[in-house]
C-alpha positions as CSV (number, residue, x, y, z in Angstrom):
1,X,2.2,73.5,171.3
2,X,-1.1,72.4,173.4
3,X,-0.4,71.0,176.8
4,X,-2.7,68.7,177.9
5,X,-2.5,68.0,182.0
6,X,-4.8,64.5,182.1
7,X,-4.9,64.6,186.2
8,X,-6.2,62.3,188.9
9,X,-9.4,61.5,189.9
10,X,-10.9,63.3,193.4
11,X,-9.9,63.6,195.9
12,X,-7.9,66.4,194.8
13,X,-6.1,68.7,198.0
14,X,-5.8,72.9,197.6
15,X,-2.5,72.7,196.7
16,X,-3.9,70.5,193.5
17,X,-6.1,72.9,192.7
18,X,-3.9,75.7,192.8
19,X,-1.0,73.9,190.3
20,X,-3.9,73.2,187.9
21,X,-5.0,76.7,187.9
22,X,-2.1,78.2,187.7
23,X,-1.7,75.7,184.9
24,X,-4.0,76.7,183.1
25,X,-3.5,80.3,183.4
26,X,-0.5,79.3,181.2
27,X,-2.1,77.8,179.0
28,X,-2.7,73.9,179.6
29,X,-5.8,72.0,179.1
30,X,-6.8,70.5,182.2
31,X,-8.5,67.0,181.4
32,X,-9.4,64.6,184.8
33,X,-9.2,61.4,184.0
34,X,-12.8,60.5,184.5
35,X,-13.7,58.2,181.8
36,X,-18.1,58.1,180.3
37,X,-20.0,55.1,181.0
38,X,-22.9,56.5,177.7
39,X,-21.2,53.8,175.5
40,X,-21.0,50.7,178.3
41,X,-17.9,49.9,178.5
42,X,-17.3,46.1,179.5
43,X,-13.4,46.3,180.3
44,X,-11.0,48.4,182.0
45,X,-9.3,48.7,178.9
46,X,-12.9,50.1,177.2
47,X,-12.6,53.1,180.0
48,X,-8.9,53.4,179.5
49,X,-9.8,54.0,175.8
50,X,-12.3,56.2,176.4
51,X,-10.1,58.6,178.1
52,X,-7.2,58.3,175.9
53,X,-9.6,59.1,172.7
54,X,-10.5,62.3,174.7
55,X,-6.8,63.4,174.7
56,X,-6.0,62.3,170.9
57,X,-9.2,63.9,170.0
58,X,-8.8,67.4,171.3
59,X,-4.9,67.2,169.6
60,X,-6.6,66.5,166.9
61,X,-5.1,63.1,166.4
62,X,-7.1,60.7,164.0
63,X,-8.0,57.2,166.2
64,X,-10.3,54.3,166.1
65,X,-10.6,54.2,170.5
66,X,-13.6,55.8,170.8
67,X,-16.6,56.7,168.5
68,X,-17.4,60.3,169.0
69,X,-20.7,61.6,171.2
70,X,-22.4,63.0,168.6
71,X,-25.7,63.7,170.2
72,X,-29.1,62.2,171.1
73,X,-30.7,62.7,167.4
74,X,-27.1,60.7,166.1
């Protein structure tokens, strides 16, 4: 199963640091929850998605939160 740790935003102490290293020495994806501002977002709830769609996506879990980056040339 993946493990997906979606941790606080800074300002993040040693012992922080250490438990998400040593959680991802076992294996966990380690995903701050710092949301992209590329596609404007004009709510809280548009960052909230954002952030969300990052999980679902790298679980592979079809969603309609978030359009993809898909580069400049897109």
């Amino acid at each position: 199963r993946k493990c997906i740790l979606v941790t606080r935003e800074t300002p993040l102490s040693k012992i922080h640091l250490k438990n998400m290293l040593a959680a991802e020495d076992a294996g966990a994806l380690i995903m701050p929850a710092c949301p992209a501002f590329y596609h404007h977002p004009k709510t809280i709830d548009d960052l909230v998605d954002m952030v969300v769609a990052r999980v679902l996506d790298h679980l592979e879990v079809e969603h309609t939160l978030a359009e993809r980056w898909s580069g400049y040339d897109a």
